[in-house]
C-alpha positions as CSV (number, residue, x, y, z in Angstrom):
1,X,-6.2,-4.6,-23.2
2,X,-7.5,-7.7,-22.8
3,X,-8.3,-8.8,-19.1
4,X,-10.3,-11.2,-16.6
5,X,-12.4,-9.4,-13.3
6,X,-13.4,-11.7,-10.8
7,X,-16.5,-11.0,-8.1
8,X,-19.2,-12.5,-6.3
9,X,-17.0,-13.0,-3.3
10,X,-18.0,-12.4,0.5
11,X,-18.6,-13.3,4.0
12,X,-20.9,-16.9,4.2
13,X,-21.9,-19.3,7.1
14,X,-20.8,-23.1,6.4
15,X,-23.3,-24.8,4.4
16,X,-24.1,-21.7,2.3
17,X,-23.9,-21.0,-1.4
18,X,-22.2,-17.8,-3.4
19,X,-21.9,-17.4,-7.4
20,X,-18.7,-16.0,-8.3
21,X,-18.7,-14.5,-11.7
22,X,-15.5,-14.0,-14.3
23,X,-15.7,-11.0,-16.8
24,X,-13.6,-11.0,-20.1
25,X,-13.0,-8.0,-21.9
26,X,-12.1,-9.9,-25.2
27,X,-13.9,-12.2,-26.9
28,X,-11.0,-15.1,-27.5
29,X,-11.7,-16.3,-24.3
30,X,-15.1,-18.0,-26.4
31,X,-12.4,-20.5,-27.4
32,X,-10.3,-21.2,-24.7
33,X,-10.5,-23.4,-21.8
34,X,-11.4,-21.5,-18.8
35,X,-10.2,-22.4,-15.1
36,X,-11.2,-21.4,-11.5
37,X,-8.3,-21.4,-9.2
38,X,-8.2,-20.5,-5.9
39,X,-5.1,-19.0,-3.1
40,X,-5.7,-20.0,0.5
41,X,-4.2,-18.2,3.4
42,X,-0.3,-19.8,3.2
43,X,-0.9,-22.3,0.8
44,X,0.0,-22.3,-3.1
45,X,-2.8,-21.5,-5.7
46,X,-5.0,-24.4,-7.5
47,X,-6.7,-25.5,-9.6
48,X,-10.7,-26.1,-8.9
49,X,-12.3,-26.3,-12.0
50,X,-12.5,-26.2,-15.8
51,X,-14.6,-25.4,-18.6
52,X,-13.7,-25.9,-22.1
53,X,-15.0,-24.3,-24.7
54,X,-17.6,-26.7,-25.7
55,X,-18.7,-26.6,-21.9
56,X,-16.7,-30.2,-20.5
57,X,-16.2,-29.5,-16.8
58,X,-13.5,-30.8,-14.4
59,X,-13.5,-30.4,-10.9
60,X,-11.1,-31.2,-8.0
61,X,-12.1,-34.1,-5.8
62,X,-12.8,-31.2,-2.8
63,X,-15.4,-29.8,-4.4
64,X,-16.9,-32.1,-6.6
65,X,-20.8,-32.4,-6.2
66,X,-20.4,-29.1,-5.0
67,X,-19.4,-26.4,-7.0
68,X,-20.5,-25.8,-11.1
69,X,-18.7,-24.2,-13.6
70,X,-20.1,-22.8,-16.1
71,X,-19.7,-20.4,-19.0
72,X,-21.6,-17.9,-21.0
73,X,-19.9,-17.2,-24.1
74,X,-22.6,-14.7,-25.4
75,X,-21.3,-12.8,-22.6
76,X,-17.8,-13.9,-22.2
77,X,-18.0,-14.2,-18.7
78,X,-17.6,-17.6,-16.6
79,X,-19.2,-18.4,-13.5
80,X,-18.8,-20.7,-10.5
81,X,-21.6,-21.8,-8.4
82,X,-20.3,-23.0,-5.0
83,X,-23.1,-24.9,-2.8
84,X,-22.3,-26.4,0.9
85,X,-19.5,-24.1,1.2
86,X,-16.5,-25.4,4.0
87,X,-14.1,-23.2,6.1
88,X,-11.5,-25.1,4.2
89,X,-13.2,-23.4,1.2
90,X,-12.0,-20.1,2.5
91,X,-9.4,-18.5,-0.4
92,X,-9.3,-16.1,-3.0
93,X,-10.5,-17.2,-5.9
94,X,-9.5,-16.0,-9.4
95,X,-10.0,-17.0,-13.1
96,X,-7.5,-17.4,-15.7
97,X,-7.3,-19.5,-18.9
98,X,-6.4,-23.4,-18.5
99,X,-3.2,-23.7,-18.5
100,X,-3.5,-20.6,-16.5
101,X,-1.3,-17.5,-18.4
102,X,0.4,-15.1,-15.9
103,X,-0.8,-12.1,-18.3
104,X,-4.7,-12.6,-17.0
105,X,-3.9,-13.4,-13.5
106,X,-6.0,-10.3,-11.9
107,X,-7.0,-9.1,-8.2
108,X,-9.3,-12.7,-7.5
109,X,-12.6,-12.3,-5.5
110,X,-12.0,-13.0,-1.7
111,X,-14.5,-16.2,-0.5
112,X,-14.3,-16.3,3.4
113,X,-16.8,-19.1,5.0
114,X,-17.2,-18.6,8.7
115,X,-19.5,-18.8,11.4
């Protein structure tokens, strides 16, 4: 079965940086446009960033400059490096194709960013 696992996630001060990592079980994701989305607490989930297959990013205007997508297809995993992390950064964060496919959706990494 082919699947997506998010983690990296945890507990960080504002101002601090965490690498949140995206494992695929298939290889087809090589050749697909890969997205970072992210769920706050009572808002609807978005879109923060995208990778195509030939590496072109994307990024929404609240975390450009600071977060980098990324993508190892030798090891079909994705990664996000978030830098100056915000309290308004605070979600969970999953990865899922772009368009996003509601067959990979999977359990997200939770990113909290508190003092």
């Amino acid at each position: 079965q082919v699947q997506l696992v998010e983690s990296g996630g945890g507990l960080v001060q504002p101002g601090g940086s965490l690498r949140l990592s995206c494992a695929a079980s298939g290889s087809i994701f090589r050749m697909i446009p890969m997205g970072w989305y992210r769920q706050a607490p009572g808002k609807q989930r978005e879109l923060v960033a995208v990778i195509t297959s030939g590496s072109s990013t994307n990024y929404t205007d609240s975390v450009k400059g600071r977060f980098t997508i990324s993508r190892d297809n030798a090891r079909n995993t994705a990664y996000l490096q978030m830098n100056s992390l915000k309290p308004e950064d605070t979600a969970v964060y999953y990865c899922n194709t772009h368009p996003a496919s509601m067959r990979y959706w999977g359990k997200g990494t939770l990113v909290a960013v508190s003092s």
